[in-house]
Each structure stands twice: as C-alpha cells, then as structure tokens.
C-alpha positions as CSV (number, residue, x, y, z in Angstrom):
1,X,-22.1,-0.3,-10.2
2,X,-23.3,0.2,-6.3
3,X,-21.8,3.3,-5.5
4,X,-23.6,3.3,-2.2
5,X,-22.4,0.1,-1.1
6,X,-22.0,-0.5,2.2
7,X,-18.2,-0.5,3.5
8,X,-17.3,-4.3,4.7
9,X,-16.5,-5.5,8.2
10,X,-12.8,-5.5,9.2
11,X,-11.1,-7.5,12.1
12,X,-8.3,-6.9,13.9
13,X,-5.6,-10.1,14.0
14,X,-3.1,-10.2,16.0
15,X,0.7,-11.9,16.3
16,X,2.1,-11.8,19.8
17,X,5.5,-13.4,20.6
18,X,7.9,-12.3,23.0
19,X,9.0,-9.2,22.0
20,X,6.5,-8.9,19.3
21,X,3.5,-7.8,18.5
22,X,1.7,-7.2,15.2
23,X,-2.1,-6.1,14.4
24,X,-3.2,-6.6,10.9
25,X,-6.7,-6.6,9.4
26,X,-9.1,-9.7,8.1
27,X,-12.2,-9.3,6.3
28,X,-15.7,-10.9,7.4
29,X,-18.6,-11.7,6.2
30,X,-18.4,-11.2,2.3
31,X,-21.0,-12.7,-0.1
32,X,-17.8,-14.2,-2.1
33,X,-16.1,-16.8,0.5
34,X,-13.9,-17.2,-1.9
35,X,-12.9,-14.0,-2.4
36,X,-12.7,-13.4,1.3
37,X,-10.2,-16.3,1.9
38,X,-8.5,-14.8,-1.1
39,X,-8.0,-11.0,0.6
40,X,-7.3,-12.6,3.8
41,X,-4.4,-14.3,3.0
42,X,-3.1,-11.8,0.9
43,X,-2.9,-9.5,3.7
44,X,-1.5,-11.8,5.7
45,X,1.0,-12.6,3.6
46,X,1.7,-9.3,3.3
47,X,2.4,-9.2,7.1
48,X,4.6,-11.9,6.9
49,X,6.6,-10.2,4.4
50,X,7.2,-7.6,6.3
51,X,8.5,-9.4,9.2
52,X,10.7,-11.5,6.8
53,X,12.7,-8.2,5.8
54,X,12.8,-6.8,9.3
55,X,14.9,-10.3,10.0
56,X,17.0,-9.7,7.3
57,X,18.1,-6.3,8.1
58,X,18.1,-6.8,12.0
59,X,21.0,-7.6,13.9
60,X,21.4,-10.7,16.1
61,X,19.8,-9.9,19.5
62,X,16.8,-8.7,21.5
63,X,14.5,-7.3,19.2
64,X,11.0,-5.5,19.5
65,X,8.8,-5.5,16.8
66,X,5.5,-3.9,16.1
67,X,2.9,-3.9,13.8
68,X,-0.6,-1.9,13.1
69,X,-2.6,-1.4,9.8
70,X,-4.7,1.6,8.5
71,X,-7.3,1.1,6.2
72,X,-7.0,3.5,3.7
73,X,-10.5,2.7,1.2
74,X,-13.5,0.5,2.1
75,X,-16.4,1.6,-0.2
76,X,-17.6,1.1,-3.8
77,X,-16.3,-2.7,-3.4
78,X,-12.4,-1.4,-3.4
79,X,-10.6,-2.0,0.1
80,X,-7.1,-0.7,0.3
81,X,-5.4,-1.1,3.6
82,X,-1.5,-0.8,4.4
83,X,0.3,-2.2,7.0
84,X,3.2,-1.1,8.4
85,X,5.9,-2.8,10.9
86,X,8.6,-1.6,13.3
87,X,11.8,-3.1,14.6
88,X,14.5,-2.1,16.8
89,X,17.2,-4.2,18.6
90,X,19.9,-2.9,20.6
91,X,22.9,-2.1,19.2
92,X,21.0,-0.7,16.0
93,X,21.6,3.3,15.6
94,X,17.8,3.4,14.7
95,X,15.0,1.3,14.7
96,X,13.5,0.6,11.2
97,X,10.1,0.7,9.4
98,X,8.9,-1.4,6.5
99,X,5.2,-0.2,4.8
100,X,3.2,-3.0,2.6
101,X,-0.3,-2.3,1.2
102,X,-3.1,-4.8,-0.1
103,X,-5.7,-3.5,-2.9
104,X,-8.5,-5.7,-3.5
105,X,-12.1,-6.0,-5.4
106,X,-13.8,-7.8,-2.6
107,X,-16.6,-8.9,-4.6
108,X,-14.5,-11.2,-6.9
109,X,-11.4,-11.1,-4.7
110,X,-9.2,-9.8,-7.5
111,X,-6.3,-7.7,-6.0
112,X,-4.8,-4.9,-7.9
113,X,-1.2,-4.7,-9.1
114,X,-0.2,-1.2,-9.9
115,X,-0.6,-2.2,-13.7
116,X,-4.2,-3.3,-13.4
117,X,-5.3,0.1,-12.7
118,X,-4.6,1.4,-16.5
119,X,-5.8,0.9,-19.8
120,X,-3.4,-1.6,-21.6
121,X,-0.7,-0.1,-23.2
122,X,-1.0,2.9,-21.3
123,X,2.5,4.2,-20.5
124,X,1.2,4.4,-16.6
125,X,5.4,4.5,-15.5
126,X,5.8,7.1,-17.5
127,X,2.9,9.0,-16.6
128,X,3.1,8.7,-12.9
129,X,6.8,9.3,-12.8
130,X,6.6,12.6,-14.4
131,X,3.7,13.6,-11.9
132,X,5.9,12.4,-8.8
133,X,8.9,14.1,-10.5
134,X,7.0,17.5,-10.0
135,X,5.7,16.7,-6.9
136,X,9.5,16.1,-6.1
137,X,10.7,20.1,-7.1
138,X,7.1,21.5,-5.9
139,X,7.7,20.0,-2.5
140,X,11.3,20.4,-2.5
141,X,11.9,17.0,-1.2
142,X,15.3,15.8,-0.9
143,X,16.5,12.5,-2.8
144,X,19.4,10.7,-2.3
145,X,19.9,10.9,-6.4
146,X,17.7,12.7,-9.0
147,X,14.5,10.4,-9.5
148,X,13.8,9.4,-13.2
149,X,11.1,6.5,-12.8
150,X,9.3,4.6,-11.1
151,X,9.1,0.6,-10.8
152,X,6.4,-0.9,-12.8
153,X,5.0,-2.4,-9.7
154,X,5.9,0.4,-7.3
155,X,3.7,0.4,-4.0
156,X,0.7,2.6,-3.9
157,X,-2.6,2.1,-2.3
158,X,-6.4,4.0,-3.4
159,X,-8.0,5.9,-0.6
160,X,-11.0,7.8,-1.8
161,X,-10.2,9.2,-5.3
162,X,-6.7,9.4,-5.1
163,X,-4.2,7.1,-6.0
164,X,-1.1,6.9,-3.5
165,X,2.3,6.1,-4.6
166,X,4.5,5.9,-2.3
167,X,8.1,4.5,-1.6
168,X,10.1,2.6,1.3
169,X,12.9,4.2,3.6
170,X,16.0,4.7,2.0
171,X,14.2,3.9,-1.3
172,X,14.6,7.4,-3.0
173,X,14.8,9.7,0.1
174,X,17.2,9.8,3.0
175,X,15.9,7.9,6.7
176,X,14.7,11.5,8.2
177,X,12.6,12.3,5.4
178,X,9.8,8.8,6.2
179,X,7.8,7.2,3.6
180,X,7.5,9.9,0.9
181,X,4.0,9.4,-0.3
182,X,2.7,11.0,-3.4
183,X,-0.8,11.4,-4.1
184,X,-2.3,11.9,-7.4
185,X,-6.5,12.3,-8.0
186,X,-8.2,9.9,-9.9
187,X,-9.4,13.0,-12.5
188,X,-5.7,13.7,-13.4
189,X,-5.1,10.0,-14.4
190,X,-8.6,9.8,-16.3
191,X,-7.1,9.6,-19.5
192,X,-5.3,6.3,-19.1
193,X,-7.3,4.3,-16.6
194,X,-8.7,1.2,-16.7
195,X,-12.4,2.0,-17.5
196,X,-13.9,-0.9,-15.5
197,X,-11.0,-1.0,-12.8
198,X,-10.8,0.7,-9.5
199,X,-10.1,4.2,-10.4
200,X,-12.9,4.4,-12.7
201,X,-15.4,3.1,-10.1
202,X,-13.7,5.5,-7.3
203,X,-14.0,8.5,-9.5
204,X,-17.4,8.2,-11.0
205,X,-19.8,10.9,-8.9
C-alpha cells in the first residue's frame, strides 16, 4: 500500500439548460481505463439521480436548478466526492436541496457501499447508530422523532480519516436544521473494519 500516492486529476462537467445548471466532477487519466469509465459514470449517475428527485418533488413551472460537487478524499487511491443539487420554482415556500456522494477505489474502480467498509458480519448498523445516537444528545440536535437506526446503506462519504454519515433534509431532522452530518474517526471504528478496505488504508500512519 502507496500511502504517498499522488491525488488523481478531477474535471469539472457541466449540464447547462435553460434554467439549469449543474457542475459535477470526472476523473482523468487513471492507469485503470476501466476503472475510470467505471467512476465516471457512477458519478454521473449520481447526478442524474439527483435531478430525477428534484422533478419529483417540484411543482409544475419555472424552475432553477443548480448543482456543484466537493471532493471530500483524493489520496491513498480512495476518492470520495459528493454532489449536491438545488431547486426552487415559484410558488414553492422554499427551494430544496438533495446531497449524493460517490466512494470509489480508483485503481480497480470498485465503489464502496456503506457495508463494504466492515468486516463481514460486523454489526456496522448497530455500531454506527449508537455513535450517531450520542452525537444526537451531545449536540442536542433536534429530530423530528427519536432516532433508533440507521439504513444499512445510509449515505456517508470518507474524507481523510473520518467516516461521514450523513442524512437528507427532512430525513431525521426538521428543513432549518440542513444535512445533519455525523463524523466518526477511522480509530473509533478499528475494531470492525474491513482490514483491506478503505478505512484501513485511510487510517494506517
């Protein structure tokens, strides 16, 4: 394991419509074409995705939609990027936010389900929802009902040695409080992850 490798080249794509305009990332240049094409159109489907549930929850009419990225982890050979994407038509009491994330090995192209991050057998739910369940009462975040658990393929994204679950609008908190975003290092999780995935090369020193 190269834990001096070099972070990969990103390029900014962009979807311009009337109305609309969306910038999302693409990799370049990676020894694996395969595993490029394989990133690539995971985050652009991830893109699309997000535009998909903004026209399900729009109303009819002149809406204005916009999109950036941040990339969140590009070293060690783990890129984590998310994307997010904002809509408003008239008429709408608020305009509304939608937050999708890509995880990805980029030498093999592999990308990582929340799952794939833990030993097998591992009860990772259980572990990360009683971490996020404090994180809940330290923080005194408000929910619209007590939290018990977490999906088994809740969102999250890695950025450095942390491991970032986080949740949509509406999904657990009310509108005002954004994305609640729950970050938990790598060295609390040691016990149960995977020991050649992600978190293991992100925390080794």
């Amino acid at each position: 394991m190269d834990l001096n490798r070099l972070p990969v080249t990103v390029l900014t794509r962009t979807i311009t419509r009337p109305g609309t305009s969306i910038y999302y990332p693409q990799l370049t240049g990676l020894a694996n074409q395969q595993a490029e094409t394989q990133i690539n159109r995971a985050l652009l489907q991830t893109v699309q995705g997000l535009i998909h549930e903004q026209q399900r929850v729009q109303v009819q009419g002149n809406t204005q939609m916009q999109g950036s990225y941040e990339i969140k982890n590009n070293q060690r050979g783990i890129f984590s990027a998310t994307m997010n994407n904002y809509a408003y038509t008239p008429q709408m009491a608020h305009g509304m936010t939608f937050l999708g994330s890509v995880s990805a090995d980029v030498d093999t192209g592999k990308l990582f389900a929340l799952r794939d991050l833990f030993k097998p057998g591992s009860d990772y739910i259980k572990v990360l929802s009683t971490m996020i369940k404090a994180q809940i009462k330290q923080r005194q975040i408000p929910t619209l009902s007590d939290f018990t658990t977490i999906k088994p393929d809740q969102d999250f994204y890695l950025a450095d040695k942390t491991l970032v679950i986080y949740f949509q609008l509406y999904e657990i908190t009310p509108y005002y409080v954004g994305f609640p975003m729950f970050p938990i290092s790598v060295y609390d999780l040691e016990p149960i992850i995977k020991e050649d995935g992600p978190l293991s090369i992100l925390a080794a020193s």
